[in-house]
N, C-alpha and C positions, 0 to 999 in steps of 0.2 A: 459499861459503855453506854446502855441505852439512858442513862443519868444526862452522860457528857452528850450524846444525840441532839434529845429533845434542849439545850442550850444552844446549843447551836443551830438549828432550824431557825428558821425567818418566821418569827410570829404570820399567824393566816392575815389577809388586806381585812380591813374593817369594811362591813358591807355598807355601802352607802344609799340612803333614799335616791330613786331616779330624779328627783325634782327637785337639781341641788341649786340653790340658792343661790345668784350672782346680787350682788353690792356694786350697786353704780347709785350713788346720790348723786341727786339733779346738781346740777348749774345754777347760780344761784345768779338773779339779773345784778349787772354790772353797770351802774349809769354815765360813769366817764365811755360808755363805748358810744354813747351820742344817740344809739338806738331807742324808739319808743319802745314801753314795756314789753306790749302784745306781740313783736316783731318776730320775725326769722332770726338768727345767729347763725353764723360760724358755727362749723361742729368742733369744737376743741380739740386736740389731738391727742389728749389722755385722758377721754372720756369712757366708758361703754355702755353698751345698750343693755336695760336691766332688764330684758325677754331672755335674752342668748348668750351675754356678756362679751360679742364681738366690740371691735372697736370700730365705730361709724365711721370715724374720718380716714378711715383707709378704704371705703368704697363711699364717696362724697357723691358719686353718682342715683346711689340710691337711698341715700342717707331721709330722713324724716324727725318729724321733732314735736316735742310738746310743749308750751308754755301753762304755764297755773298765775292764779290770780296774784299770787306775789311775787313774780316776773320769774322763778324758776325756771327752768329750760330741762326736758329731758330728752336726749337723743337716741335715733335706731339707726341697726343697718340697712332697714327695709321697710317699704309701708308695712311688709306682711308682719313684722316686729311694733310699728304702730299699732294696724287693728288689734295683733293680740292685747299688746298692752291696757288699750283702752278697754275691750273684754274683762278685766278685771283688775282695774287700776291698784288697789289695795292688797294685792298679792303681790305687784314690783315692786312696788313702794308705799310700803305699809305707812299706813296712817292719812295716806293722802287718797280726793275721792274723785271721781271725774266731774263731779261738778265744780271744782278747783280749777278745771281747763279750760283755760280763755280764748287759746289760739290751738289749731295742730294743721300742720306743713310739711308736706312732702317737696320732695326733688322733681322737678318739673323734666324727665327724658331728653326734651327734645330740648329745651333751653339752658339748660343743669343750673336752673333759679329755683328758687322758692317759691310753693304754690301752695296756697291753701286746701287741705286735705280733702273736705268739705263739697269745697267744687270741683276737684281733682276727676278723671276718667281713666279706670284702670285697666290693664289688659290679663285678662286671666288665662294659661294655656298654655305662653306662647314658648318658644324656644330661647328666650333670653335667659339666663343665669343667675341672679343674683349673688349676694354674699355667701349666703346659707346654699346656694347649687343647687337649688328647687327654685320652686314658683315662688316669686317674689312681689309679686305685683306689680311690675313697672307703672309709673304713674304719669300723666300728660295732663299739661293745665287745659286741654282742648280737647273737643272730642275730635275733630277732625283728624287730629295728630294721632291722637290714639288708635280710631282707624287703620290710618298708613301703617302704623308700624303694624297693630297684628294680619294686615294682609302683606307685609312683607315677612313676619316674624313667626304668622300663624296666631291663633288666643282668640277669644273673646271679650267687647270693651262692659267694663261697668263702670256704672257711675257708684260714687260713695256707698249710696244707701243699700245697693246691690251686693255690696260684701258682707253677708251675714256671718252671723255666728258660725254654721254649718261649712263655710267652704272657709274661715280661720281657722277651728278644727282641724280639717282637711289637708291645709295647708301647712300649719304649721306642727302634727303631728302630734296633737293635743297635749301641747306644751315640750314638747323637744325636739332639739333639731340634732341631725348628723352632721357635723363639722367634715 
């Protein structure tokens, strides 16, 4: 019997690397959409983000994006999936380097438009939620907006350059998130 046993058992799960791999190739620019190259888009609705592999256009609200110099698009569900990404472009999408990056655009909170990343003000802290159900870094093309929210929301406002390495890290659980 212990022959006919071990046949029958469920082979053990294969252990897998924590650091498994999501496949999301960019968006590739579209010129019948009338848009200049460098622009915002649409986040496509069978796209995902290649930090996390959620799918952005189902939180549009905190959605964010990249362009590369050959009109490419890549999207997230969060700036916090932006900064990572740019942190080490060649790990999400091998072969490509951040000096490829011509435009990167966040969700602008208070207007739910497109703002460029760059000048963006983020609020670090607060009680908002994002995708991932951590800090997300909601983002305001203002800083004044930005203000409002975290003394209504609680957080602390930074501007782009203010988001280091150390608090992406931090945030994003050095490279994985809990769904």
């Amino acid at each position: 019997m212990p022959a006919l046993r071990a046949q029958l058992e469920p082979e053990a799960a294969p252990v897998l690397d924590p650091d498994v791999c999501v496949v999301a190739p960019p968006t590739p620019y579209n010129p019948a959409s009338g848009l200049p190259l460098e622009s915002a888009r649409p986040v496509p609705a069978d796209v995902r983000c290649p930090v996390c592999g959620m799918f952005p256009a189902r939180s549009p609200d905190w959605a964010a994006q990249v362009i590369f110099a050959n009109g490419d698009a890549q999207f997230f569900d969060s700036p916090l999936s932006l900064f990572m990404y740019l942190s080490d472009v060649a790990r999400y999408s091998p072969g490509r380097s951040a000096d490829e990056i011509v435009a990167r655009y966040v969700t602008d909170v208070s207007s739910k438009t497109w703002t460029d990343a760059g000048n963006a003000f983020y609020v670090h802290g607060s009680s908002a939620k994002g995708p991932m159900r951590a800090g997300n870094l909601p983002a305001f093309a203002s800083k004044k907006a930005a203000l409002q929210f975290a003394a209504q929301r609680g957080g602390t406002v930074l501007a782009y350059a203010d988001v280091d390495a150390g608090l992406v890290t931090q945030l994003g659980g050095q490279g994985t998130h809990a769904h």
